[in-house]
PyMOL commands that place a pseudoatom at each C-alpha (Angstrom):
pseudoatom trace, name=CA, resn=UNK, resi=1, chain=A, elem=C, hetatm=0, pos=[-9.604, -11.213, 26.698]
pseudoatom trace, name=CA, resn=UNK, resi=2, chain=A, elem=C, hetatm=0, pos=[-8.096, -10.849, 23.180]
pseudoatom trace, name=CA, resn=UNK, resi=3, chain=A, elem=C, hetatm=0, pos=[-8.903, -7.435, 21.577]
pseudoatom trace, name=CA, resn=UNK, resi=4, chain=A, elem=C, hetatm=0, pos=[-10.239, -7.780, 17.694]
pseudoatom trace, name=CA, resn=UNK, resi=5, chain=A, elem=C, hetatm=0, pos=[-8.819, -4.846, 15.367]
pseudoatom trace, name=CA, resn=UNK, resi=6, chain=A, elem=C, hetatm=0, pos=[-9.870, -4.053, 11.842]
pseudoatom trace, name=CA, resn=UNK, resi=7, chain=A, elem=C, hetatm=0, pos=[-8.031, -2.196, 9.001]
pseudoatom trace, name=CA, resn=UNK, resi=8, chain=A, elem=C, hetatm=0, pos=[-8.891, -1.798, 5.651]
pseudoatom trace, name=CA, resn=UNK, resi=9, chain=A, elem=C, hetatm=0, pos=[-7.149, -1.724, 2.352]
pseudoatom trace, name=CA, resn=UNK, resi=10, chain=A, elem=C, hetatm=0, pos=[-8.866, 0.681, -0.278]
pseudoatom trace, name=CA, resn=UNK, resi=11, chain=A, elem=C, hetatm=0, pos=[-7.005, 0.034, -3.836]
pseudoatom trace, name=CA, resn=UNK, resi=12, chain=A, elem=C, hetatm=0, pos=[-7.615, 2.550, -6.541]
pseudoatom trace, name=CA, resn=UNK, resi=13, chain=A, elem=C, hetatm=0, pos=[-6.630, 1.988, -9.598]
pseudoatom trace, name=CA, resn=UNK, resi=14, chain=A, elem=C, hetatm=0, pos=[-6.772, 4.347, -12.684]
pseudoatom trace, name=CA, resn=UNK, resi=15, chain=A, elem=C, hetatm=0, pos=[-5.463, 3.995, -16.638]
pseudoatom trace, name=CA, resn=UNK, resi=16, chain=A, elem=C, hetatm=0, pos=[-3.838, 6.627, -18.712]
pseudoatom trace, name=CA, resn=UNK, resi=17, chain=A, elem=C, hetatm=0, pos=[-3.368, 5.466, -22.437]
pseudoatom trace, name=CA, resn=UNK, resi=18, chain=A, elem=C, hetatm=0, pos=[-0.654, 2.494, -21.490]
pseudoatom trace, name=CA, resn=UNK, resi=19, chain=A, elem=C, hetatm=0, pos=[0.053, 3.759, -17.921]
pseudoatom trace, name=CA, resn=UNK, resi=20, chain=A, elem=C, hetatm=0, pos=[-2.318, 2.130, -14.803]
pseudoatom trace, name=CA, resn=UNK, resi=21, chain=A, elem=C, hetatm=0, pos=[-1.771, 4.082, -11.548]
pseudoatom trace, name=CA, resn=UNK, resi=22, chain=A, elem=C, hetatm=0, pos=[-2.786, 2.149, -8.190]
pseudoatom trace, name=CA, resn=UNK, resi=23, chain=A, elem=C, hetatm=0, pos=[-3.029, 3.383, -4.772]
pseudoatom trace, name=CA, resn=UNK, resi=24, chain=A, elem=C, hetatm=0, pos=[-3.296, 1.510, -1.931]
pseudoatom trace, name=CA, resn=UNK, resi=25, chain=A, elem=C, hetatm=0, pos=[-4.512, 3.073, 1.292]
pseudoatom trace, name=CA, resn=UNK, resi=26, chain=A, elem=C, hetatm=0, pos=[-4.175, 1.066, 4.155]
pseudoatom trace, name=CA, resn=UNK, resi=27, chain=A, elem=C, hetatm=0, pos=[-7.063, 2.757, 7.199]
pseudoatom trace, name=CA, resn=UNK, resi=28, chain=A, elem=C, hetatm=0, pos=[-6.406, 1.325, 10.941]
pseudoatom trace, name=CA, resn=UNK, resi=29, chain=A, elem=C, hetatm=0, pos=[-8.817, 1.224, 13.879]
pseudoatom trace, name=CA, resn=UNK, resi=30, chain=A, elem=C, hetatm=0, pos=[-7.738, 5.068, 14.841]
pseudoatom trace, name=CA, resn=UNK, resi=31, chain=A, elem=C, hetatm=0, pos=[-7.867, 6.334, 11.493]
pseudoatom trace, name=CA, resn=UNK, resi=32, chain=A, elem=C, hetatm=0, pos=[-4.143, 6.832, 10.657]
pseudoatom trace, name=CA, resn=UNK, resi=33, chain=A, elem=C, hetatm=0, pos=[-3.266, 6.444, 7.156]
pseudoatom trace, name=CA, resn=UNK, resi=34, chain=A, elem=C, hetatm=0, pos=[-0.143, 4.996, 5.078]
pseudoatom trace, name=CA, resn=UNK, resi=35, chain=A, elem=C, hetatm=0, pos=[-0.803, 4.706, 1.285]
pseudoatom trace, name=CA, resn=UNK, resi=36, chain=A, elem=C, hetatm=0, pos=[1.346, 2.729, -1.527]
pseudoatom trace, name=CA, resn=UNK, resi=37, chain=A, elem=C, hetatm=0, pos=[1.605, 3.469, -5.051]
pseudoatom trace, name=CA, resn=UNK, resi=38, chain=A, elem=C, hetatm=0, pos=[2.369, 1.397, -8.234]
pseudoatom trace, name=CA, resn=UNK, resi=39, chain=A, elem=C, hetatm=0, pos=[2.437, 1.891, -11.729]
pseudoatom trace, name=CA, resn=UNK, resi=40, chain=A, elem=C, hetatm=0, pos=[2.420, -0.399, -14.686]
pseudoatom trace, name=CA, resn=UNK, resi=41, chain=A, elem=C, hetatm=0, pos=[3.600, 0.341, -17.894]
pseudoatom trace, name=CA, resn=UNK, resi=42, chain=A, elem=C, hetatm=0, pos=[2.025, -1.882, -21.342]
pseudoatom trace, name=CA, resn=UNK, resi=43, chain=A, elem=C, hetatm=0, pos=[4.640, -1.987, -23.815]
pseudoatom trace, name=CA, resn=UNK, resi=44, chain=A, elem=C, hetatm=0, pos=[2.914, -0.833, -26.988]
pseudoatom trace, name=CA, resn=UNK, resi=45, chain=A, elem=C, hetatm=0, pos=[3.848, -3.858, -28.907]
pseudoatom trace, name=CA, resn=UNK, resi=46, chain=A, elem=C, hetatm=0, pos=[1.810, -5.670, -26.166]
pseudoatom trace, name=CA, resn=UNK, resi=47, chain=A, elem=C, hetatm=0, pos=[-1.862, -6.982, -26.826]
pseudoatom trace, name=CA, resn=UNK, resi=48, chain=A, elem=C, hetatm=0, pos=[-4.107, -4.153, -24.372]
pseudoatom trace, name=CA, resn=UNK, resi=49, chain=A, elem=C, hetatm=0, pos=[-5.468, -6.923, -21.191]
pseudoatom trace, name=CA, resn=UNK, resi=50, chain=A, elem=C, hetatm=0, pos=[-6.147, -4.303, -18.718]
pseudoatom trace, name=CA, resn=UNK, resi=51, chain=A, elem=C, hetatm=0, pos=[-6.471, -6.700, -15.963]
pseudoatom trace, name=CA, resn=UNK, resi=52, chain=A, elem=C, hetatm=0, pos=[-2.624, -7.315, -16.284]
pseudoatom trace, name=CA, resn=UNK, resi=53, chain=A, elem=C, hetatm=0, pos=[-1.799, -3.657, -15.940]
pseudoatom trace, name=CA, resn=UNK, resi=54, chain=A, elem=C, hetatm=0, pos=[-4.576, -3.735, -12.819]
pseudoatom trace, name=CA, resn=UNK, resi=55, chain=A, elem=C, hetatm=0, pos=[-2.735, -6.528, -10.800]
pseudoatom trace, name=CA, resn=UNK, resi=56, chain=A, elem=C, hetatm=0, pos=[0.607, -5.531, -11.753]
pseudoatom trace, name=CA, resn=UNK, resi=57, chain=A, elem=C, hetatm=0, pos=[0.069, -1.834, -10.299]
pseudoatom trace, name=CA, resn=UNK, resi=58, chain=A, elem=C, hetatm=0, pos=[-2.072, -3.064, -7.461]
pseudoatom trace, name=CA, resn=UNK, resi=59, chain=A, elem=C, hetatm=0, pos=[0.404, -5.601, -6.376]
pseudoatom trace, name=CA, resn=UNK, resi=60, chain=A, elem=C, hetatm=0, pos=[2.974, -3.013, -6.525]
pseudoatom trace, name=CA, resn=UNK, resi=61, chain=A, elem=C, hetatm=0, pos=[1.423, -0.352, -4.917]
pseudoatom trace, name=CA, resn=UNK, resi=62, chain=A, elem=C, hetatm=0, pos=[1.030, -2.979, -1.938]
pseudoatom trace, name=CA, resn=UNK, resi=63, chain=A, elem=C, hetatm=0, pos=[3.960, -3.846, -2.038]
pseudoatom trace, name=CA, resn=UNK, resi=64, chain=A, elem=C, hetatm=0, pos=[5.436, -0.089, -1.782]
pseudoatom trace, name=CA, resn=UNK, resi=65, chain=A, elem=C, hetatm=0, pos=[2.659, 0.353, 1.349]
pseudoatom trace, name=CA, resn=UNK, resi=66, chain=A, elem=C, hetatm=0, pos=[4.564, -2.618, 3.176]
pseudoatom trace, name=CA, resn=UNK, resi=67, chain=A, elem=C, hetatm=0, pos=[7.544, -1.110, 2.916]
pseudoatom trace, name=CA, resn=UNK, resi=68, chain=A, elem=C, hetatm=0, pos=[5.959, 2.412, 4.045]
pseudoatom trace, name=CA, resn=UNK, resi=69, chain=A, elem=C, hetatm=0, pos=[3.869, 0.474, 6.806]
pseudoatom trace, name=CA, resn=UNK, resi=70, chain=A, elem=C, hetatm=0, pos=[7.442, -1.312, 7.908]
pseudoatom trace, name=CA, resn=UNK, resi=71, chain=A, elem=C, hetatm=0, pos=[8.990, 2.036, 8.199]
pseudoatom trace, name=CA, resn=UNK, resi=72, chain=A, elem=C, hetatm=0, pos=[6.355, 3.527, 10.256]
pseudoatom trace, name=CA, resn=UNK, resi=73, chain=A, elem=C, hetatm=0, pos=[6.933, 0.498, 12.780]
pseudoatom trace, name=CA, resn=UNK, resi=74, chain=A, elem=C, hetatm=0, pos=[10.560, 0.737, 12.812]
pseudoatom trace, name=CA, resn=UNK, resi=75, chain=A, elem=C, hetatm=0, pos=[10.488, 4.924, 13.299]
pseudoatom trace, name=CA, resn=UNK, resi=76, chain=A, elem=C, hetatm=0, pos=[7.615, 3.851, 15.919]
pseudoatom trace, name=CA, resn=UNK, resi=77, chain=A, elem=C, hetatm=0, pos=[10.149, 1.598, 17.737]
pseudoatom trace, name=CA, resn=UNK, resi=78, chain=A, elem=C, hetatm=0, pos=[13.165, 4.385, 17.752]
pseudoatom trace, name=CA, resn=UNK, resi=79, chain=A, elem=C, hetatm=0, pos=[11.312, 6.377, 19.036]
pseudoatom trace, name=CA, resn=UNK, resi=80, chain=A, elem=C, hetatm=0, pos=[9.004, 4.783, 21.812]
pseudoatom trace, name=CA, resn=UNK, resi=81, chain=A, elem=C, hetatm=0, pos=[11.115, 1.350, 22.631]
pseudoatom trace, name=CA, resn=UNK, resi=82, chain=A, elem=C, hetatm=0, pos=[13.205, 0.410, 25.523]
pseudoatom trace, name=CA, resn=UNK, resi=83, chain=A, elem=C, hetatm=0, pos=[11.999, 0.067, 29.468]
pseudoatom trace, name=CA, resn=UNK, resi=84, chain=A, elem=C, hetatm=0, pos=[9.372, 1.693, 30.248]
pseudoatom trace, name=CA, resn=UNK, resi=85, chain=A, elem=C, hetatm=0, pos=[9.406, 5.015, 32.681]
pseudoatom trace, name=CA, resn=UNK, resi=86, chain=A, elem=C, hetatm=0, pos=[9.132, 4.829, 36.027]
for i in range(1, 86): cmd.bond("trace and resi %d" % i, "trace and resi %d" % (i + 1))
show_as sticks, trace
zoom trace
């Protein structure tokens, strides 16, 4: 029988005059964490549309918790691949 997993993606997101943080926090089933962060800079001579600086830091900071996630695999595989122990 198939096992079902769950993990869950918490984004924060937080503004500072032109600057919008993000963090992305990525939860699995045992409760180990990796988290992502982005940041978007407006230009001042930019009209202020929050929202853009929210998905542009967002998508960054998941992007940047990939790359973290994919480096926790591939340190996972150094150390634990190959045959198994008799």
């Amino acid at each position: 029988m198939m096992e079902a997993k769950q993990w869950s993606v918490q984004i924060y997101i937080s503004e500072d005059g032109d600057d919008t943080h993000a963090r992305a926090v990525l939860t699995t089933g045992d409760t180990s964490t990796v988290t992502g962060r982005g940041v978007a800079r407006r230009n001042p001579v930019d009209r202020s549309i929050p929202e853009i600086g929210d998905e542009l830091a967002a998508s960054r900071a998941l992007e940047d918790l990939a790359i973290r996630l994919h480096d926790v695999a591939s340190d996972d595989i150094v150390q634990l691949a190959g045959p198994a122990q008799p």
